[in-house]
C-alpha positions in Angstrom: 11.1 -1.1 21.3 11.3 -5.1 20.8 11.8 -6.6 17.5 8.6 -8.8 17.3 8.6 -9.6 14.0 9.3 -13.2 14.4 6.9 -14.0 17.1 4.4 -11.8 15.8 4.8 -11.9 12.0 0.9 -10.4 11.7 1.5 -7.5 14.3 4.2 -4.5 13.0 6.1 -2.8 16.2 4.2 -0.1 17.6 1.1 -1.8 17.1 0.7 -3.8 20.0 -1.7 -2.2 21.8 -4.0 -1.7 18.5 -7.0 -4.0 17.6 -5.1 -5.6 15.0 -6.9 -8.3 13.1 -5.4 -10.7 10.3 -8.0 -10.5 8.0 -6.5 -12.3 4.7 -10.2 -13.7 3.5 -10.9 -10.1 2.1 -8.9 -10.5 -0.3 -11.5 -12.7 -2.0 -14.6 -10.1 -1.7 -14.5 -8.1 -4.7 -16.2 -5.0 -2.8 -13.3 -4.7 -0.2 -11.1 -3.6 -3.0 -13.5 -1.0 -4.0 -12.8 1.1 -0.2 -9.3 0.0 -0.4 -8.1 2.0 -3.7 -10.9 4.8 -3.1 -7.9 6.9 -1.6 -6.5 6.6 -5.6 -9.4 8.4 -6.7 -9.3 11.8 -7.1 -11.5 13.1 -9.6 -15.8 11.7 -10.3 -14.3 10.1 -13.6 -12.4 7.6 -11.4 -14.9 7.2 -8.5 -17.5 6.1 -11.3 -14.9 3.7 -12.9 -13.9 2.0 -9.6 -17.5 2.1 -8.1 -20.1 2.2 -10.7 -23.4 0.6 -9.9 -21.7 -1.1 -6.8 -21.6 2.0 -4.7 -24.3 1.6 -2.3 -23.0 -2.1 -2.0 -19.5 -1.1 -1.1 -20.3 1.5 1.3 -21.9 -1.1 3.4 -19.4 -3.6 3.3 -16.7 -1.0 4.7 -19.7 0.3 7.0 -19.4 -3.5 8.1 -16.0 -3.7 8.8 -15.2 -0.3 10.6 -18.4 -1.1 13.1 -16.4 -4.7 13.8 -13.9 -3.1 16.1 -11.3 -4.8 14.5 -8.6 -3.3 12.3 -8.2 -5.4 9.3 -4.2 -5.9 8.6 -2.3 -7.9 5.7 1.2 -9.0 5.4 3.7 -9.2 2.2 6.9 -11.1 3.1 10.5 -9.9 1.4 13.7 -10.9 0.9 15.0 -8.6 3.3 11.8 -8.0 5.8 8.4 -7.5 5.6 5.3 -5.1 4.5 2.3 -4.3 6.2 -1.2 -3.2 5.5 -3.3 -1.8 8.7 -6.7 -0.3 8.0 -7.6 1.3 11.0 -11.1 1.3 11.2 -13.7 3.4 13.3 -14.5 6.9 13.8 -11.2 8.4 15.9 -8.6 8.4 12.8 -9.1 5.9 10.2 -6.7 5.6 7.7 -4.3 2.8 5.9 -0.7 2.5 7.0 1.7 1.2 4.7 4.5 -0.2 6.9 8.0 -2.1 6.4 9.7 -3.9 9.3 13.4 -6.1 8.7 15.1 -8.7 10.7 16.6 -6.7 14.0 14.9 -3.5 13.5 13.2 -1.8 16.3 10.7 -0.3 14.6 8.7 -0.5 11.7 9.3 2.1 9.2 5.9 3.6 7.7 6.2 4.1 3.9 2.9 5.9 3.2 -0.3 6.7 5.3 -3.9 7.6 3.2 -5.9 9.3 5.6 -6.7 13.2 6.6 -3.0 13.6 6.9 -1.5 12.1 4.0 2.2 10.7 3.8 4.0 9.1 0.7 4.5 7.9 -1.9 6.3 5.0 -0.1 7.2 2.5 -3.4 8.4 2.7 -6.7 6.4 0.7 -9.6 9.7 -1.4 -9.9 9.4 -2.0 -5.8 5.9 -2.6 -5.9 5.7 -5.4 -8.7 8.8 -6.5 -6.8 6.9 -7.3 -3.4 3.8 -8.4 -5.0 5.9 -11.3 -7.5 8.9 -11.9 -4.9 7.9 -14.4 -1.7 4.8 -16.9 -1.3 3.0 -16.5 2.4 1.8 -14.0 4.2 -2.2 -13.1 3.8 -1.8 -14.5 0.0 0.2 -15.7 -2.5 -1.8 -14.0 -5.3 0.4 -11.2 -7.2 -2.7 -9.7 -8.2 -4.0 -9.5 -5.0 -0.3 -8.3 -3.4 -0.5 -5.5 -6.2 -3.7 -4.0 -5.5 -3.0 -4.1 -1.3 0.1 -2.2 -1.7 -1.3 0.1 -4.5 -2.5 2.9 -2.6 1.7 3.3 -1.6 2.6 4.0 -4.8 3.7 7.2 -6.8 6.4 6.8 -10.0 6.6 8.7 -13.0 8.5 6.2 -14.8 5.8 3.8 -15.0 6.9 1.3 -17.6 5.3 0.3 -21.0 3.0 -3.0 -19.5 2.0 -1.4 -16.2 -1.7 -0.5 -17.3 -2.1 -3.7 -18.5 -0.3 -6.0 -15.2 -2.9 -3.6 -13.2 -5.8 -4.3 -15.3 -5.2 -8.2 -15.0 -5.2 -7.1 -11.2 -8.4 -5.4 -11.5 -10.3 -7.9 -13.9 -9.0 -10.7 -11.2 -10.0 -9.5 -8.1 -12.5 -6.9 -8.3 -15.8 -6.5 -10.3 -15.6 -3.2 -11.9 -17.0 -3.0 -15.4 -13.7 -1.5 -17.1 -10.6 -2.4 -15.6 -8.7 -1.0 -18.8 -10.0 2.6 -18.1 -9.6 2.4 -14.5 -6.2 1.4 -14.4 -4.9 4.1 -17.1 -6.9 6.6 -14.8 -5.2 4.9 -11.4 -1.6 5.2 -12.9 -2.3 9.2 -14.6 -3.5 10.5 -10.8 -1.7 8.2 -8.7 -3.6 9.4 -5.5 -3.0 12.2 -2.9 0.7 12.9 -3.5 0.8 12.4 -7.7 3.5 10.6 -9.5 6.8 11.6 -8.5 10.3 10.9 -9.6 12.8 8.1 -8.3 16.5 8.6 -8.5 19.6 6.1 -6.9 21.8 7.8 -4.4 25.5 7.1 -5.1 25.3 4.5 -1.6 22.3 2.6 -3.6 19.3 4.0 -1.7 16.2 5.5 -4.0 14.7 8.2 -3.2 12.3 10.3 -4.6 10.8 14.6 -5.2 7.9 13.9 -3.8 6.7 16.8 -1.2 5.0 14.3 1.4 7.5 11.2 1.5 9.5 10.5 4.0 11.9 9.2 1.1 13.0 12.5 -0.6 15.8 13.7 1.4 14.7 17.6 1.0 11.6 17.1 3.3 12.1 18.2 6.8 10.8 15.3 8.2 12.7 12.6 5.8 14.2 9.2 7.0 18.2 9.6 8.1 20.4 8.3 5.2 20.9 5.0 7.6 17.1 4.9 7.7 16.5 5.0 3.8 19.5 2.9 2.7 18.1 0.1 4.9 14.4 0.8 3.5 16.1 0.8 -0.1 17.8 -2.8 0.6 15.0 -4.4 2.2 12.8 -3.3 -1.2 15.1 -4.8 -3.0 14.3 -8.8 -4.5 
């Protein structure tokens, strides 16, 4: 496969034949972020704290989008490559891919996946405040906006003292729910489908985590060759 991240930085290899569509303006609608972190929910608690009396709205704003055809996709540059968001949209398997493609790869590597199948965690909290502070470009320059997209990728059980709060100013800044305090304690406890899981550094530098659906814990039968997750490790690093 063709490294096309430089001629196509909005398209991730393996995509080309998708109905990819750079969609950075919904970023700026608060009820987008509702339907992107609803695959962090897992218990009504949550779902009331991220929807509350927007439900009905939100559920025909994503109604919206997946009858477009289109399937919405953000970028987050690195240091050393560069993340993708794809929401594939419509009724055949949708789902978000979390993706991660660096210079002369031939493929992008897919961190997590939040659909029927579920695959991750994909990012540490250290990797994912890393991507969302690191580069300006790509579909914004907003770290609060960079944080909540790559959210839903995320699983650590060594979530620092501060991270509730640096989510809530996410949630206060970009999304309309009535208690961002609450909802990001209750975000960071459940941590989606997979749950928090534990990072550890490999003695070659790679991290790599317990987690029984990522393809970065080296136990799972289907996890990334050591060449595959030292070069993820290094490209997540700032």
């Amino acid at each position: 496969m063709a490294d096309n991240a430089s001629s196509h930085p909005d398209r991730p290899p393996g995509y080309d034949d998708d109905p990819l569509t750079h969609r950075p303006e919904l970023v700026d609608q608060p009820l987008f972020w509702l339907g992107h972190l609803y695959s962090m929910v897992e218990d009504e608690e949550t779902e009331e704290l991220l929807f509350g009396a927007d439900a009905d709205a939100a559920d025909d704003f994503h109604q919206r989008l997946h009858e477009n055809g289109g399937w919405p996709t953000f970028t987050v540059p690195l240091t050393g490559g560069r993340l993708y968001v794809v929401h594939r949209t419509g009724d055949d398997d949708p789902g978000t891919d979390f993706l991660l493609h660096g210079p002369g790869w031939d493929r992008a590597e897919p961190l997590a996946c939040v659909d029927g199948h579920f695959m991750g965690p994909g990012l540490s909290w250290p990797e994912l405040v890393a991507a969302a502070d690191t580069l300006p470009g790509g579909s914004t320059d907003d770290p609060d906006s960079r944080l909540l997209l790559l959210l839903p990728a995320f699983g650590d059980s060594a979530v620092p003292d501060g991270a509730a709060e640096r989510l809530a100013a996410a949630l206060r800044s970009r999304t309309g729910v009535e208690d961002p305090d609450a909802l990001a304690a209750a975000l960071l406890e459940r941590q989606g489908p997979w749950g928090p899981v534990r990072w550890t550094t490999t003695e070659d530098g790679s991290r790599t985590n317990d987690g029984g659906w990522s393809s970065r814990n080296p136990g799972n039968h289907f996890a990334w060759s050591p060449e595959r997750l030292s070069r993820v490790s290094a490209a997540l690093t700032p």
